[in-house]
C-alpha positions as CSV (number, residue, x, y, z in Angstrom):
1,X,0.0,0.0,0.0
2,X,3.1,2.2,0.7
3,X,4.9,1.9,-2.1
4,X,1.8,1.9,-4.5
5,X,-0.8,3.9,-3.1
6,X,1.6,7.3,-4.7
7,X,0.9,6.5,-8.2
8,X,-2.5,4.2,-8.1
9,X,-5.9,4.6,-6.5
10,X,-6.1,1.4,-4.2
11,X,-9.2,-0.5,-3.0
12,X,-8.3,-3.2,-0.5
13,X,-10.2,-5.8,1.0
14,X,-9.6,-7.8,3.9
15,X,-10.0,-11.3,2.0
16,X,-10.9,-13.4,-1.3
17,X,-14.5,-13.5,-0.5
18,X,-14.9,-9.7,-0.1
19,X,-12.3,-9.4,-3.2
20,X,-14.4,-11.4,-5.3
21,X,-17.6,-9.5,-4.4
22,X,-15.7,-6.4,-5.4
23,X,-15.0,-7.3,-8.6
24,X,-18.4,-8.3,-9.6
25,X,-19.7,-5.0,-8.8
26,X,-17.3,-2.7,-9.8
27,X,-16.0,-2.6,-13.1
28,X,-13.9,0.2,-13.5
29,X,-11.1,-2.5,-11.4
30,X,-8.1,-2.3,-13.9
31,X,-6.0,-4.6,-12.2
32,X,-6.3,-7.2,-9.6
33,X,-3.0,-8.0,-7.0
34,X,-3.7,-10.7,-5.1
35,X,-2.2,-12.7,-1.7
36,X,-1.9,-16.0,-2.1
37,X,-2.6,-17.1,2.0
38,X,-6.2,-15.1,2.8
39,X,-9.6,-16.7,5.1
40,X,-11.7,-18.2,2.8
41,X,-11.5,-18.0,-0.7
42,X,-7.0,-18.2,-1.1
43,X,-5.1,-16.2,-4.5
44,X,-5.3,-19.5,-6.0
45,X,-9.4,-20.3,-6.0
46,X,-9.8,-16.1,-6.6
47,X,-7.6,-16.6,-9.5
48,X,-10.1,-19.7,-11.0
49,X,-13.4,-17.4,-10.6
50,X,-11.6,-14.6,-12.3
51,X,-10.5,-16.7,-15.1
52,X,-13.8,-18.5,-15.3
53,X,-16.2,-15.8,-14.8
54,X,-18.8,-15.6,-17.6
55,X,-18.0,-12.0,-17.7
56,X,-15.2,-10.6,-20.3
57,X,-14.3,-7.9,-18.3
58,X,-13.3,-10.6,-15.3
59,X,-11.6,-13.1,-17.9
60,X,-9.0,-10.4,-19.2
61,X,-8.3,-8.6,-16.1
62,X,-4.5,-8.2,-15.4
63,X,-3.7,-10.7,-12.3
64,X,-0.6,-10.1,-10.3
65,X,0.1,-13.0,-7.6
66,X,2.3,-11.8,-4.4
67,X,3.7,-14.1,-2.8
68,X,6.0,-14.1,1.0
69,X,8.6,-15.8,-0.4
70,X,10.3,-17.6,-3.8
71,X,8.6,-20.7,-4.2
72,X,8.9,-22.0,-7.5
73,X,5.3,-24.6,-6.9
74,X,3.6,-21.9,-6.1
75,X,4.9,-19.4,-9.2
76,X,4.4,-22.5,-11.9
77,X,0.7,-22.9,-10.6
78,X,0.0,-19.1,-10.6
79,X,0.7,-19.0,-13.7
80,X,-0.3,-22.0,-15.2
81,X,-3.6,-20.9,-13.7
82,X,-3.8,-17.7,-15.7
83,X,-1.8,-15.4,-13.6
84,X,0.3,-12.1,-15.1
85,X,2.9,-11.7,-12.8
86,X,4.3,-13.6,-9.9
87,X,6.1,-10.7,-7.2
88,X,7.8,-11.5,-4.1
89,X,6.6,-9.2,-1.5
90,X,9.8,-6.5,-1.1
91,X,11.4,-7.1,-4.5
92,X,10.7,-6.2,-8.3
93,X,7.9,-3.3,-7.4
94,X,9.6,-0.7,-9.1
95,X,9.6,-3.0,-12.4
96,X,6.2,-3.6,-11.1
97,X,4.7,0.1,-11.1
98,X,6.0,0.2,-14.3
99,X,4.1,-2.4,-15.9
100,X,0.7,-1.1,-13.8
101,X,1.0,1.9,-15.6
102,X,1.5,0.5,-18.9
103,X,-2.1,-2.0,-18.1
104,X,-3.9,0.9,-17.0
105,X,-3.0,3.0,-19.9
106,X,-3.4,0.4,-22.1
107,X,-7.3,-0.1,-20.9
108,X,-7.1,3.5,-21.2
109,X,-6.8,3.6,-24.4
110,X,-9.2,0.9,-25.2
111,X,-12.2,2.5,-23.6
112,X,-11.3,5.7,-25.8
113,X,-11.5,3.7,-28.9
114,X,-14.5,2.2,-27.6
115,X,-16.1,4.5,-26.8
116,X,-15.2,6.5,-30.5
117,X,-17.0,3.7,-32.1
118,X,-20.8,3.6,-33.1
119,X,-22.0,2.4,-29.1
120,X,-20.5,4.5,-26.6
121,X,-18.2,2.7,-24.4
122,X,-16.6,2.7,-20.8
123,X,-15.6,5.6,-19.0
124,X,-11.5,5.7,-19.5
125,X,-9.7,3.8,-16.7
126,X,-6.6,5.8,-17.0
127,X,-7.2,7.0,-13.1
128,X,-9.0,3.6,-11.9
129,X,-7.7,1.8,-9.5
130,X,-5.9,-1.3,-9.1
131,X,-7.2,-3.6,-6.3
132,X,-5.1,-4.6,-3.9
133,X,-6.4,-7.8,-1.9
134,X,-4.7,-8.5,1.6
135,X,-5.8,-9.5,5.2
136,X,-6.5,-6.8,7.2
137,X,-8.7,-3.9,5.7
138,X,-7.0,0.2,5.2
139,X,-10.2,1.8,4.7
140,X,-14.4,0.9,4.5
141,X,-15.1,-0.7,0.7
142,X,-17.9,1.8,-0.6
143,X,-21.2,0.0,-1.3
144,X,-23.9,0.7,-4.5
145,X,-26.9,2.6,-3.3
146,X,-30.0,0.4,-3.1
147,X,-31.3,2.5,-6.0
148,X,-29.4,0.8,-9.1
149,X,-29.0,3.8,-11.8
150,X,-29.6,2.1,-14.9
151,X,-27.5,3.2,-16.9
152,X,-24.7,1.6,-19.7
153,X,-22.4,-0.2,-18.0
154,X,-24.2,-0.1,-14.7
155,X,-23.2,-3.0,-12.6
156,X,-26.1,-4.3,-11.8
157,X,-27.3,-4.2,-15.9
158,X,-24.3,-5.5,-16.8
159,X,-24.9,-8.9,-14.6
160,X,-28.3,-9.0,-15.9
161,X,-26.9,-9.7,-18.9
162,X,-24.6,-11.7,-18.2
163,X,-26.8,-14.0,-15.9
164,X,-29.6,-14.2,-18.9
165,X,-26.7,-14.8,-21.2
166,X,-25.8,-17.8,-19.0
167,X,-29.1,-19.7,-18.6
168,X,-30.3,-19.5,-22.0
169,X,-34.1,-18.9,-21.4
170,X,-36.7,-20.6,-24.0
171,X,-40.3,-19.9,-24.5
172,X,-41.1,-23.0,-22.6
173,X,-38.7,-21.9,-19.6
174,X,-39.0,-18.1,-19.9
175,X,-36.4,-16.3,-17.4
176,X,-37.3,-14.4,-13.9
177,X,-36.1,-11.9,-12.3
178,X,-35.8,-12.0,-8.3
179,X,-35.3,-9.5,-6.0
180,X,-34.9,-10.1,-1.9
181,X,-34.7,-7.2,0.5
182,X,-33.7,-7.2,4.3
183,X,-32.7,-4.2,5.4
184,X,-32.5,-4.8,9.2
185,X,-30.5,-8.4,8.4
186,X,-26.6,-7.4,8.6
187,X,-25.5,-11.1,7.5
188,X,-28.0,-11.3,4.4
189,X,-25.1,-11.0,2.1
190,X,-23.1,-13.4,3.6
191,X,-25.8,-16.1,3.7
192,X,-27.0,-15.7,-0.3
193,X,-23.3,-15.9,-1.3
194,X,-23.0,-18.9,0.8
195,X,-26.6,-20.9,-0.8
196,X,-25.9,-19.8,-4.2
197,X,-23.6,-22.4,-5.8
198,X,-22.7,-19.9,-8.6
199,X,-21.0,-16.6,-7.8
200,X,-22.7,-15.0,-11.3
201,X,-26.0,-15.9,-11.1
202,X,-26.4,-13.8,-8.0
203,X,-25.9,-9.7,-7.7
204,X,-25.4,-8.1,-4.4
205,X,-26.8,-4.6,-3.9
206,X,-25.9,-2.8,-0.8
207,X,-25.6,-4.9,2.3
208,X,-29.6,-5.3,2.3
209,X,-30.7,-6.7,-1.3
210,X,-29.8,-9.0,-3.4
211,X,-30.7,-10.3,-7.4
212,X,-31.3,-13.4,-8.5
213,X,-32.1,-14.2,-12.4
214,X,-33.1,-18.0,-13.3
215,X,-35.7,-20.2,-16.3
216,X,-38.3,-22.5,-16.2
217,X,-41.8,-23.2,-16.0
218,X,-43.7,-20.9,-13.9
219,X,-45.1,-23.1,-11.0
220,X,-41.2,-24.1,-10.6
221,X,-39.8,-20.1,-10.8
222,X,-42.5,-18.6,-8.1
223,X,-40.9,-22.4,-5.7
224,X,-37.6,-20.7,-6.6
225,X,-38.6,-17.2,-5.0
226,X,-39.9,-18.8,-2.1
227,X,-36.7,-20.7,-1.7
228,X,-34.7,-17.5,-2.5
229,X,-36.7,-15.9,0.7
230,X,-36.0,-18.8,3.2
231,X,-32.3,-18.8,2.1
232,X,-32.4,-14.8,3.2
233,X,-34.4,-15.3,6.2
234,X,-32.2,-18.1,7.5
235,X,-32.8,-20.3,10.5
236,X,-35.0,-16.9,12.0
237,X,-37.5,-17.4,9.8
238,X,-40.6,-17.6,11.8
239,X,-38.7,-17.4,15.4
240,X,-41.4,-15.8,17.5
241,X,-39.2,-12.7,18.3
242,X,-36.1,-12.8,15.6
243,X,-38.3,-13.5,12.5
244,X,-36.8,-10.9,9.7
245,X,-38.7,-8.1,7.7
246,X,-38.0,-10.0,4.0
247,X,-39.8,-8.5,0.9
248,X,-39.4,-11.1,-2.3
249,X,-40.2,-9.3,-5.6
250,X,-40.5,-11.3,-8.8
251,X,-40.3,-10.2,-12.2
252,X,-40.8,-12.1,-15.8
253,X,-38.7,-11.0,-18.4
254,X,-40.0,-10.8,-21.9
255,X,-37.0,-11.4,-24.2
256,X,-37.9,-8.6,-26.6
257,X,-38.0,-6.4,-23.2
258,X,-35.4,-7.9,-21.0
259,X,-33.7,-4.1,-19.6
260,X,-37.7,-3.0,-19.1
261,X,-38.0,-6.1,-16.8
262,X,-34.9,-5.0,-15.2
263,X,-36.1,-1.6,-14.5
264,X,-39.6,-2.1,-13.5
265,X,-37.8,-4.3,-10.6
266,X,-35.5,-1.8,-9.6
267,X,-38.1,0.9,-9.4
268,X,-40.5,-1.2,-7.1
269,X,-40.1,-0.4,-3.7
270,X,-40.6,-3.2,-0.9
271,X,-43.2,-3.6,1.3
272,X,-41.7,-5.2,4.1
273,X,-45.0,-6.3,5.3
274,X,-44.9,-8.0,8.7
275,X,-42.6,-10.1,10.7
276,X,-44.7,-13.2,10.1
277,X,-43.8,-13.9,6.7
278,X,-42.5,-12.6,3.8
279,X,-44.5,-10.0,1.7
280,X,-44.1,-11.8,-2.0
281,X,-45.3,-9.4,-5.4
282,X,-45.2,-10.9,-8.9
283,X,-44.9,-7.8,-10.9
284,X,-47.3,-7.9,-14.2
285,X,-45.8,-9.4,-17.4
286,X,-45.3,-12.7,-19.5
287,X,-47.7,-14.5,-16.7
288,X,-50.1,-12.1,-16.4
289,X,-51.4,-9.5,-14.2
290,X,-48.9,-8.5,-11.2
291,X,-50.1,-10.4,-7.6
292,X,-48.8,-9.7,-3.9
293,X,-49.5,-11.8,-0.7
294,X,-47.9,-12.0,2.7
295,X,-47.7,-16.1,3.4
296,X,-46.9,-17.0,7.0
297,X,-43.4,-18.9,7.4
298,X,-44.6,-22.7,7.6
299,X,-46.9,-22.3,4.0
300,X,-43.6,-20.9,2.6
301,X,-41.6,-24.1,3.8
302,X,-44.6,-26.1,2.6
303,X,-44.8,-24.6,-0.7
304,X,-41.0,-24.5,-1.6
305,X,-40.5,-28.0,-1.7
């Protein structure tokens, strides 16, 4: 942080987990350094999701490994893993600066063709920062408003289409678009990234919210929200005195209309309405006319499975 924090806006996070989450949210990340030894998620199993990621942005991304010490197992599977640059903590980071520079201006100059050409592109990254992923955090991570501004390149539109891009929806199994609010649940975050098996089909807004986008039948997407609510809710789900404020808000997306589905979604407010159960809406669409209930914890159990 020292040595680079002169020339480079940093963002640091305090391990892979929170790194990872970082990177799906914010794309104007021009490079990625990484520890190898974090809690959780390690260098190594960030380096897979950024390779792997569904989204170009994440596949391309500069990776620089840093490592304690010279350990040759450890460079050779860094790089065979997709890494840029292997650095020994102490050593190489004025050869290292340099070649920040030349990533950022090379992504500089990228957006500016970009965004020359007939769509306009993203913002320049020439002042963007590099991410620096350690163990112990130098200042808060700033979090998205729970108000998504839809606009190009807006996080949370670019997952959306990325996530419908990844299930391939079909007239038979149209797609849906989920949203789950908690705003007086701390941990919410913590427990959707830990029941969604894939990192990309979920979108974290805030600390309160989170987006889910899935296909299939109809009868089998409206069991998914309800799922998607007890996952929030957690084992306090219908305790007498715990039980969560959860709003689940369901939209279908018509494939001519996918961005209108998107914003409709964001624009709805929740209702939050009781601690009894969760208040569900299906906004009007491909199914029909919109709907709204407030189902009691047990007939959401009984109805999800």
């Amino acid at each position: 942080m020292r040595t680079l924090g002169e020339g480079f806006q940093i963002i640091q996070a305090d391990s892979g987990q929170q790194a990872w989450e970082i990177l799906l949210l914010d794309p104007s990340i021009g490079v990625v350094l990484s520890d190898l030894s974090m809690p959780g998620i390690d260098g190594f199993e960030l380096l897979k999701r950024v390779r792997g990621s569904i989204l170009a942005r994440l596949q391309g991304l500069p990776f620089v490994v840093l490592s304690g010490a010279v350990d040759q197992v450890h460079r050779d599977r860094a790089i065979s893993l997709g890494a840029n640059r292997f650095v020994v903590k102490g050593d190489g980071f004025d050869e290292l600066k340099v070649w920040l520079r030349g990533q950022l201006d090379d992504r500089a100059v990228s957006a500016d063709d970009a965004a020359s050409g007939p769509m306009p592109g993203p913002a320049p990254v020439e002042a963007r920062p590099a991410a620096l992923v350690s163990s112990s955090p130098l200042f808060p991570i700033p979090q998205h408003a729970s108000a998504p501004r839809l606009v190009p390149g807006d996080p949370l539109q670019v997952w959306f289409q990325a996530a419908l891009a990844r299930i391939s929806p079909t007239p038979a199994a149209p797609a849906v678009l989920y949203r789950v609010s908690a705003p007086k649940m701390p941990d919410l975050t913590a427990r959707l990234r830990a029941g969604i098996r894939s990192a990309d089909a979920l979108y974290l807004d805030g600390l309160h919210a989170g987006w889910l986008c899935a296909c299939g039948p109809y009868s089998q997407t409206v069991r998914l929200g309800l799922r998607f609510a007890l996952l929030a809710a957690g084992r306090q789900a219908g305790a007498q005195h715990d039980s969560p404020l959860i709003d689940l808000c369901m939209q279908p997306v018509d494939p001519a209309q996918s961005l209108g589905a998107l914003t409709n979604l964001a624009k709805a407010a929740p209702s939050m309405a009781s601690s009894k159960g969760p208040g569900i809406r299906a906004l009007p669409g491909l199914w029909g006319p919109g709907w709204q209930c407030e189902l009691p914890w047990d007939a959401v159990r009984l109805l999800a499975t």
